[in-house]
N, CA, C and O atoms as a GROMACS GRO file, in nm:
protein
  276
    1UNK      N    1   2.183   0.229   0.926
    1UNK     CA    2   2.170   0.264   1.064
    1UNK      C    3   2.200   0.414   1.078
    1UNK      O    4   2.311   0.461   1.103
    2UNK      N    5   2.075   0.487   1.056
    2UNK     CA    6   2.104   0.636   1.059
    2UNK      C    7   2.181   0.659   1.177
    2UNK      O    8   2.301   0.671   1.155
    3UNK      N    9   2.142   0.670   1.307
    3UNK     CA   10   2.206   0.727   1.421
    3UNK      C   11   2.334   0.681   1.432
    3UNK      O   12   2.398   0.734   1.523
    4UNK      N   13   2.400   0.584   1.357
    4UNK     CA   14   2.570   0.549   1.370
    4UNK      C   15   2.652   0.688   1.267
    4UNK      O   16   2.772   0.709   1.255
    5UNK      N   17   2.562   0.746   1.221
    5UNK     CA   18   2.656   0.840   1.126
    5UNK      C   19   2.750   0.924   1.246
    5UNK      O   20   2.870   0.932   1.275
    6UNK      N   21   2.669   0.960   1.276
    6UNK     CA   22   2.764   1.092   1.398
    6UNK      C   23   2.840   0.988   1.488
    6UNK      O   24   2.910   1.053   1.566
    7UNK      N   25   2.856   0.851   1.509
    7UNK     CA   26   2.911   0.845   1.606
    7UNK      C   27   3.037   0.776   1.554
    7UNK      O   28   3.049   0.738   1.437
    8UNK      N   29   3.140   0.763   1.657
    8UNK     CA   30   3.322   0.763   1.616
    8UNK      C   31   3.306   0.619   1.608
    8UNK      O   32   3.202   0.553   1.622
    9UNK      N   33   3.437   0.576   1.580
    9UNK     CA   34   3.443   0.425   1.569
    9UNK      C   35   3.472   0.363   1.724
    9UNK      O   36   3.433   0.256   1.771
   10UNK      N   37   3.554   0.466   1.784
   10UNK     CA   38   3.567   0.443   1.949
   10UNK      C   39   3.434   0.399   2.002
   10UNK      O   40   3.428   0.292   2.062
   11UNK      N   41   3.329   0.471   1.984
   11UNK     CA   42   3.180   0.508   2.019
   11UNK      C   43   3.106   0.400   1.963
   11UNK      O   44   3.030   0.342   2.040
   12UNK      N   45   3.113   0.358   1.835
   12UNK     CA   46   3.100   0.217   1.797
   12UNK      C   47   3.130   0.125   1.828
   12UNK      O   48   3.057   0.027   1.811
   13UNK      N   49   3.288   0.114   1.904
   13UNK     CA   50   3.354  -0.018   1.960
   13UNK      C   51   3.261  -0.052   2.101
   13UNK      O   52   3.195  -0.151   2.135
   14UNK      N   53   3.288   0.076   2.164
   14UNK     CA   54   3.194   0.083   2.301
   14UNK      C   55   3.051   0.016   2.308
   14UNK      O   56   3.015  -0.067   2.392
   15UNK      N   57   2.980   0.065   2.212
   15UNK     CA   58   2.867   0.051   2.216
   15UNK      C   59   2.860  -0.075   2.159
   15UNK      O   60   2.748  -0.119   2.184
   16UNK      N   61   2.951  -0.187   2.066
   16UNK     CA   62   2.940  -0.276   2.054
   16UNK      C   63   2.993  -0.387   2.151
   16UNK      O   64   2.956  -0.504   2.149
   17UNK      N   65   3.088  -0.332   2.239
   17UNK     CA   66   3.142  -0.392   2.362
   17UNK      C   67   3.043  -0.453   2.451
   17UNK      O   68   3.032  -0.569   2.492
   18UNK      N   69   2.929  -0.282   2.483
   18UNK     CA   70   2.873  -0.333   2.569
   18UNK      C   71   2.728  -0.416   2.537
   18UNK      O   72   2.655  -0.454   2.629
   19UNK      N   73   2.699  -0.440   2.399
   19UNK     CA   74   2.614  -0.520   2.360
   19UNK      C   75   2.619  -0.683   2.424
   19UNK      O   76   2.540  -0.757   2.483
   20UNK      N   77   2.789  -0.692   2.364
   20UNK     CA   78   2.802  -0.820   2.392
   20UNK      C   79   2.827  -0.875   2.599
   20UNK      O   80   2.839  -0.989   2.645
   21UNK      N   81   2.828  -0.760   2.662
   21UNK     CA   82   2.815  -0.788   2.774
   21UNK      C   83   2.709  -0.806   2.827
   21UNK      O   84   2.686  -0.882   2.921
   22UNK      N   85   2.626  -0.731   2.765
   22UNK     CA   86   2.463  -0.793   2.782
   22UNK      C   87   2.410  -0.880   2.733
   22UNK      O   88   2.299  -0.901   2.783
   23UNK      N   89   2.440  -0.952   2.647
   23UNK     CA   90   2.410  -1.072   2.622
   23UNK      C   91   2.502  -1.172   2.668
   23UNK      O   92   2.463  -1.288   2.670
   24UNK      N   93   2.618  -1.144   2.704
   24UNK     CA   94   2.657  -1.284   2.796
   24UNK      C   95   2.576  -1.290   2.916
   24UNK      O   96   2.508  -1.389   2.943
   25UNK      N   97   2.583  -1.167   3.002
   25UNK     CA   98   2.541  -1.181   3.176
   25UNK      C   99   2.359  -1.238   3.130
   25UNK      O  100   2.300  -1.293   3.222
   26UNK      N  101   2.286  -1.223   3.003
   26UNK     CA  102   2.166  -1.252   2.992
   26UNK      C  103   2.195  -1.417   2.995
   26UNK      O  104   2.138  -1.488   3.077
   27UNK      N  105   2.293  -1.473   2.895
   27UNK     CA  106   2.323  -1.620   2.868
   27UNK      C  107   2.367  -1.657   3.000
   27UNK      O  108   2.313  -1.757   3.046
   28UNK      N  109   2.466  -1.590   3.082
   28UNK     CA  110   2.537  -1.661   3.192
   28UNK      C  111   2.444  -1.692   3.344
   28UNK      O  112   2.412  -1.785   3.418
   29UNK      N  113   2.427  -1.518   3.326
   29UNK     CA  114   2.344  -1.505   3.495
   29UNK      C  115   2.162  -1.542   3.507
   29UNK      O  116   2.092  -1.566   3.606
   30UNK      N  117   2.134  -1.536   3.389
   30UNK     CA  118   1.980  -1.554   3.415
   30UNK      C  119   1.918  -1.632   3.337
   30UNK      O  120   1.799  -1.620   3.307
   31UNK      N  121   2.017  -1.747   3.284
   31UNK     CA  122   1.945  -1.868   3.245
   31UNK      C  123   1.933  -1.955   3.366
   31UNK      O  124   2.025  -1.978   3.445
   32UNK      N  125   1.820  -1.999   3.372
   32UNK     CA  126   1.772  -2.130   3.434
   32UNK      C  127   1.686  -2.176   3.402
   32UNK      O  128   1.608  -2.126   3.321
   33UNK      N  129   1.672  -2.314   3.469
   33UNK     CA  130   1.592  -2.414   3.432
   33UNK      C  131   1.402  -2.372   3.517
   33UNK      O  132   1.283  -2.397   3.496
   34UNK      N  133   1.469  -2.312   3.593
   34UNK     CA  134   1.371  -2.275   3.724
   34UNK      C  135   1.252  -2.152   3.623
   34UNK      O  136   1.130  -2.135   3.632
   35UNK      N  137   1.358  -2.086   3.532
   35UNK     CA  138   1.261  -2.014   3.482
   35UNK      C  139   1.104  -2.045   3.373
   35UNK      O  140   1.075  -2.136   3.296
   36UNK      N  141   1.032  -1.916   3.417
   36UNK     CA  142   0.901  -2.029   3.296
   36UNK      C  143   0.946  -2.023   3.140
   36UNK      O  144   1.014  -1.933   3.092
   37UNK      N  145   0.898  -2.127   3.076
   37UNK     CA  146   0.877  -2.045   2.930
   37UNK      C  147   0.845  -1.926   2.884
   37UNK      O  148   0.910  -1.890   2.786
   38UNK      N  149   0.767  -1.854   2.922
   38UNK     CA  150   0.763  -1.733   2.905
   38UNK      C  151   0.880  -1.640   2.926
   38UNK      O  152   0.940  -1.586   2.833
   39UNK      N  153   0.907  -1.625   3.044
   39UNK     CA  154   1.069  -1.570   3.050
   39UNK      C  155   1.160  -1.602   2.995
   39UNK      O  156   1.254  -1.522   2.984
   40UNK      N  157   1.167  -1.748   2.932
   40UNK     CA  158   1.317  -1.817   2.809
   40UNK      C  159   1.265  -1.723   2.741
   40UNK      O  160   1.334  -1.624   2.718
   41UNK      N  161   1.140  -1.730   2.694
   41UNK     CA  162   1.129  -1.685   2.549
   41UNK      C  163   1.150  -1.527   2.560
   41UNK      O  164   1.195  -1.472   2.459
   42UNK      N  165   1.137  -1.489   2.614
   42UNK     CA  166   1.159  -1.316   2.646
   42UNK      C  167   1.303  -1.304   2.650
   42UNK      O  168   1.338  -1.200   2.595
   43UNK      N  169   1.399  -1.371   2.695
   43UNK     CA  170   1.535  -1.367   2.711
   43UNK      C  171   1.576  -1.414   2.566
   43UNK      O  172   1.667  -1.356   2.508
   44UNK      N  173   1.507  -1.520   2.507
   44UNK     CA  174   1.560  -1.555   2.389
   44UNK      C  175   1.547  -1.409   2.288
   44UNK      O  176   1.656  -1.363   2.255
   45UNK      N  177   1.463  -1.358   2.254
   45UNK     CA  178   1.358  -1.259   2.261
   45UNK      C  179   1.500  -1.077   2.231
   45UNK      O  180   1.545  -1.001   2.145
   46UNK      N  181   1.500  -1.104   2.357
   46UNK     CA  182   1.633  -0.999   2.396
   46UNK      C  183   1.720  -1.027   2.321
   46UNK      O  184   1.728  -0.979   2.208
   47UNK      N  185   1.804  -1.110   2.369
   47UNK     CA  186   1.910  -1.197   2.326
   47UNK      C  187   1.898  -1.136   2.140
   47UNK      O  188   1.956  -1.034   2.102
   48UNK      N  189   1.818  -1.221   2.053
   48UNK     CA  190   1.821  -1.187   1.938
   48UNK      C  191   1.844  -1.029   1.891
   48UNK      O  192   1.928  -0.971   1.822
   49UNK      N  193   1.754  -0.999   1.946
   49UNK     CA  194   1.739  -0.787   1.917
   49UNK      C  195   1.881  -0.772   1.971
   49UNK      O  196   1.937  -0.686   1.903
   50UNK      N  197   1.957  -0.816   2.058
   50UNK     CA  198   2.092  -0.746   2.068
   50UNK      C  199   2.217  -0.803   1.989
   50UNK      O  200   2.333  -0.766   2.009
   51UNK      N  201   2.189  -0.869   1.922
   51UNK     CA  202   2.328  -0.952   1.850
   51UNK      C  203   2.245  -0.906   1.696
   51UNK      O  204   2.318  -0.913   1.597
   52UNK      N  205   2.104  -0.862   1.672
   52UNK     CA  206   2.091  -0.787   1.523
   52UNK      C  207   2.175  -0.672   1.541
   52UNK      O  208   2.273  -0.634   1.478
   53UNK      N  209   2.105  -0.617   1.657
   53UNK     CA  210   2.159  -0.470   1.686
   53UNK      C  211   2.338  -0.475   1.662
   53UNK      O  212   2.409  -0.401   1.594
   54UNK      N  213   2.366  -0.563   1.726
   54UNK     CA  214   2.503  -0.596   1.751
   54UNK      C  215   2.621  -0.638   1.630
   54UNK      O  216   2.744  -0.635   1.644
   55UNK      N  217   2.538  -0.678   1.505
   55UNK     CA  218   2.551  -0.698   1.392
   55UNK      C  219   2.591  -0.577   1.333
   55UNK      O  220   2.705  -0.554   1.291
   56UNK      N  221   2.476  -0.483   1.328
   56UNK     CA  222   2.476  -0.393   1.256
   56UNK      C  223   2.551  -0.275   1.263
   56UNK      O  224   2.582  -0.196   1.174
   57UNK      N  225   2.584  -0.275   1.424
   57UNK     CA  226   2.734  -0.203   1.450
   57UNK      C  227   2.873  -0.229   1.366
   57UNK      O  228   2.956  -0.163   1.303
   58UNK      N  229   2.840  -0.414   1.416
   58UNK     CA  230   2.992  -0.469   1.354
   58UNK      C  231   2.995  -0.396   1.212
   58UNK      O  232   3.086  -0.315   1.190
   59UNK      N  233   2.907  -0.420   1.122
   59UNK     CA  234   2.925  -0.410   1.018
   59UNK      C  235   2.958  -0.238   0.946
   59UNK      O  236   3.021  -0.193   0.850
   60UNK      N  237   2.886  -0.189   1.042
   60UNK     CA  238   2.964  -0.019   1.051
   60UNK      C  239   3.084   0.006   1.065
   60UNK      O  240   3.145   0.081   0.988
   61UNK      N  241   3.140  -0.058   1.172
   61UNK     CA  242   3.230  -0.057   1.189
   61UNK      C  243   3.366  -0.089   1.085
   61UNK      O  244   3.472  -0.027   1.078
   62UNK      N  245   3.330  -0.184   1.025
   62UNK     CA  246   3.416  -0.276   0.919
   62UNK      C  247   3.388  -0.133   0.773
   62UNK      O  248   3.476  -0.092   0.698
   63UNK      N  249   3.283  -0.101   0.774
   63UNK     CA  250   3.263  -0.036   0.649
   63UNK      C  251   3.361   0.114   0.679
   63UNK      O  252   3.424   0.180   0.596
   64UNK      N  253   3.348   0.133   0.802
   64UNK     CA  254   3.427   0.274   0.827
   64UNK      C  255   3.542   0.225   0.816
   64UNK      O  256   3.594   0.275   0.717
   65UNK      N  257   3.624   0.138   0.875
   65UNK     CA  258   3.772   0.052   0.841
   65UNK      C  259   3.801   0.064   0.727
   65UNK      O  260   3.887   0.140   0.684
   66UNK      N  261   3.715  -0.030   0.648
   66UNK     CA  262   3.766  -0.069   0.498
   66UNK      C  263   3.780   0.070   0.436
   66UNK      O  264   3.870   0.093   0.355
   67UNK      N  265   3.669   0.188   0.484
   67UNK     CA  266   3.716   0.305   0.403
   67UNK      C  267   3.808   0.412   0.442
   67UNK      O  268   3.856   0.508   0.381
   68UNK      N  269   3.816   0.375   0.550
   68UNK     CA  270   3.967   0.475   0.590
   68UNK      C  271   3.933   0.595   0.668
   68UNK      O  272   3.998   0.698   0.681
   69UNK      N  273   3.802   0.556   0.724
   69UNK     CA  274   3.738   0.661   0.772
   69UNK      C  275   3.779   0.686   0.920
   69UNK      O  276   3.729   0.780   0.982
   0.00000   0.00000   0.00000
């Protein structure tokens, strides 16, 4: 993940913070039943791309830890 080089681990926490707030208020506030398939699947859709994304922070994160960075 080139663009995580320059950024702090603060800046990493943040930005992984607010991943996971977007994917709850996606799980909490705008699931329904009312919605079409098309929109699950677009939310499902989201949902995934932000918990890869969201992954790949964590794992920055842990690698800057483990090295003392």
């Amino acid at each position: 993940m080139p663009e995580n080089d320059m950024m702090t681990l603060a800046e990493l926490h943040k930005e992984a913070s607010e991943i996971q707030l977007k994917i709850r208020r996606l799980l909490l506030h705008n699931y329904s039943y009312d919605d079409g398939i098309a929109d699950q699947l677009t939310k499902i859709s989201v949902i995934s791309d932000l918990r890869q994304k969201f992954i790949a922070i964590e794992k920055e994160i842990r690698l800057r830890t483990d090295s003392g960075q």
